[in-house]
C-alpha positions as CSV (number, residue, x, y, z in Angstrom):
1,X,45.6,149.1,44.0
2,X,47.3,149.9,47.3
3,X,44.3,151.2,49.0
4,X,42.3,148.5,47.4
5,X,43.9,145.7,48.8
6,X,43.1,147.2,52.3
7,X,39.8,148.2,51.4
8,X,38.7,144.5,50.4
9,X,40.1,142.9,53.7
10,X,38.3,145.3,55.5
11,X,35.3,144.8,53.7
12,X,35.8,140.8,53.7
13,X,35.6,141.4,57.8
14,X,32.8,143.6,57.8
15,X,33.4,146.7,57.7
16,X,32.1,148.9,54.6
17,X,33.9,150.8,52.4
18,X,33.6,154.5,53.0
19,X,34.2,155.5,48.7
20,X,34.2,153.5,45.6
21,X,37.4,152.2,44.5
22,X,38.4,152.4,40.8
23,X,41.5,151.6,39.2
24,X,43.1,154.5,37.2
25,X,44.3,154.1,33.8
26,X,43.3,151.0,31.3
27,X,44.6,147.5,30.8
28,X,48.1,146.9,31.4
29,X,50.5,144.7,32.8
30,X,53.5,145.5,35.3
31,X,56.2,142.7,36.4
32,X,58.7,143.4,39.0
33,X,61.5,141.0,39.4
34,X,64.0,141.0,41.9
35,X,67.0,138.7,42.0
36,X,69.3,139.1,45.4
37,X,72.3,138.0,46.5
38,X,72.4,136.5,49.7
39,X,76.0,136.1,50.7
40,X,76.9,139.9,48.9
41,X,73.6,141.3,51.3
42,X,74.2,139.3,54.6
43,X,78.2,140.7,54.2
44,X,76.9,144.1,53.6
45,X,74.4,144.1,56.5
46,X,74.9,141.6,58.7
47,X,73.7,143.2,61.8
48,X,69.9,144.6,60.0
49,X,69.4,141.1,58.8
50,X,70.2,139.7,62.5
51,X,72.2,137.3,61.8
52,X,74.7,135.5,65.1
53,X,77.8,136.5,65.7
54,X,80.0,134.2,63.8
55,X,77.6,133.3,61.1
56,X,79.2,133.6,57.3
57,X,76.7,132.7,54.2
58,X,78.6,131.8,51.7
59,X,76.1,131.4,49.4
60,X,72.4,131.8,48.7
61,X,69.6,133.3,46.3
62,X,66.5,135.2,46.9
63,X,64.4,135.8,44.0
64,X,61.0,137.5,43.8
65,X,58.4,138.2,41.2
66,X,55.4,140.1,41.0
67,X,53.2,139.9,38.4
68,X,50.3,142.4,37.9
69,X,47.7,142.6,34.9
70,X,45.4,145.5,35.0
71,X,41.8,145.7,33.3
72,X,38.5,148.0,34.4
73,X,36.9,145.5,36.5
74,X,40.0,144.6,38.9
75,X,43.9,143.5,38.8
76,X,45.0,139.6,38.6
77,X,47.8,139.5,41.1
78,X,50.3,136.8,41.1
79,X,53.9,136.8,43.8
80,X,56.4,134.7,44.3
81,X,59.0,134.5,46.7
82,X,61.8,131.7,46.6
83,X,64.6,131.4,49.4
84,X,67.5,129.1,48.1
85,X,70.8,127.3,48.0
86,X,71.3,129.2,51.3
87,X,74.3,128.1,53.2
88,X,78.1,129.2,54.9
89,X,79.2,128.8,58.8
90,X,78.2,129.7,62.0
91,X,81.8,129.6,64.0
92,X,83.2,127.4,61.5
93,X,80.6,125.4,61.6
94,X,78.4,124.2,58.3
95,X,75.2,125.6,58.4
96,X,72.3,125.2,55.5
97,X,68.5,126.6,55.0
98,X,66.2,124.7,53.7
99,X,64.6,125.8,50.3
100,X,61.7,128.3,51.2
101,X,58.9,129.1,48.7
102,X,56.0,131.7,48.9
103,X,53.5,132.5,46.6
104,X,50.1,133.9,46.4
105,X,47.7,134.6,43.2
106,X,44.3,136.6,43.4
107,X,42.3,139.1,41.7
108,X,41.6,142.5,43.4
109,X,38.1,144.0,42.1
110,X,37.0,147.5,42.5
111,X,33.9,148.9,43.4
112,X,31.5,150.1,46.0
113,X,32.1,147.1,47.7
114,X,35.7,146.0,47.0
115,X,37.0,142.3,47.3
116,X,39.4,139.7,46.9
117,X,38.7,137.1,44.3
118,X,40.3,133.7,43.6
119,X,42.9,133.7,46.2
120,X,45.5,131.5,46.2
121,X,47.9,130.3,48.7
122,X,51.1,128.2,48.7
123,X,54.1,127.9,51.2
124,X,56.5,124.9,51.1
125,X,59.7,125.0,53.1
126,X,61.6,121.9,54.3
127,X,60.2,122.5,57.9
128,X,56.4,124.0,56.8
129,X,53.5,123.5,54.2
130,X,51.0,126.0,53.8
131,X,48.1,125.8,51.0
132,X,44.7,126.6,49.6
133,X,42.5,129.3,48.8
134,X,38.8,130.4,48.2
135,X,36.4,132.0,45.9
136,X,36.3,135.0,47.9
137,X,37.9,135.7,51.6
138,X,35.5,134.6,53.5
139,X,35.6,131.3,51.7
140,X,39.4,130.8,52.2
141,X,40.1,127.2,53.2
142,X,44.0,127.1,53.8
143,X,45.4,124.1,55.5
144,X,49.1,123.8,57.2
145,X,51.6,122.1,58.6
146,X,54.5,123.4,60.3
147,X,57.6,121.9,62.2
148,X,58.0,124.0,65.0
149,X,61.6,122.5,66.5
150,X,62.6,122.2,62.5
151,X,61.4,126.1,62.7
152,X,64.0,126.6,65.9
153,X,66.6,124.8,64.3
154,X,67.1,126.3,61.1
155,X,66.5,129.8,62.5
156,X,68.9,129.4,65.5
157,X,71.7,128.4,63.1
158,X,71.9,131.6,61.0
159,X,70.0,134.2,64.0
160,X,69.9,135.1,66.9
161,X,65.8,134.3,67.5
162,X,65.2,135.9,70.8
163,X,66.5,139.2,69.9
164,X,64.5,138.8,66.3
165,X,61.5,138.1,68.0
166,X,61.7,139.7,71.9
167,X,63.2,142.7,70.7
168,X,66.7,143.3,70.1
169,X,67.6,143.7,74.0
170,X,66.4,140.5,74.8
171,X,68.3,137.6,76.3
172,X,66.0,135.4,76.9
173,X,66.1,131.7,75.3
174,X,63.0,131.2,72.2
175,X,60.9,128.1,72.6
176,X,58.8,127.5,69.6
């Protein structure tokens, strides 16, 4: 499945696949679930996560499933990513993250010719609202909206943006 993933994109954009791609074993299902502290992981590593000097979060949740179901002709893939309750102080200062939700669903299928089937897309966050899907990748229709100075100011509250995203030297100002 890792290599089949890849394989379909790459076939999606053209490029043929260069083996067949089979899925070992029979039908199965796998779940991983993962259910993360915020406030315990931004105390334990504040400076990997990048957060500002003077932030605190006092409180937050991150909780992640995947869901896998395995048969001969290909894998039904459903993730889902939820960011919430997410708040604390940035020099004493209230701070709070909008809820952030991610998930995607779609069904990887082997073959000569491998693809991406039934893809699903949904992303709803208090400052962005990504959704759709298609049949097959290169019949995705996904449609968006995103607050870009909403975007700025949650981000700036908990981290420091321009060393996130200009490299962790940087002291130049982000503009989104």
């Amino acid at each position: 499945l890792a290599n089949l993933i890849p394989a379909a994109i790459s076939s999606a954009m053209g490029t043929p696949a260069t083996q067949e791609y089979v899925l070992a074993g029979g039908a199965g299902n796998a779940k991983v679930v993962a259910n993360i502290n915020l406030a315990a992981l931004s105390a334990q590593l504040p400076n990997t996560i990048g957060l500002q000097k003077g932030v605190v979060i006092d409180k937050g949740n991150l909780a992640h499933t995947t869901d896998l179901a395995f048969a001969a002709d290909g894998a039904k893939i459903h993730t889902s990513t939820d960011i919430t309750d997410v708040s604390g102080t940035n020099n004493g200062k209230p701070v709070t993250l909008d809820p952030i939700h991610a998930g995607i669903d779609l069904n990887a299928i082997p073959g000569k010719q491998p693809q991406l089937s039934d893809v699903k897309l949904d992303i709803q966050s208090g400052f962005a609202k990504i959704d759709g899907g298609g049949a097959n990748l290169s019949k995705l229709n996904i449609n968006g909206n995103f607050d870009l100075t909403k975007v700025q100011q949650q981000g700036e509250q908990l981290f420091d943006l321009s060393k996130l995203i200009n490299g962790p030297d940087s002291t130049e100002k982000v503009a989104l």
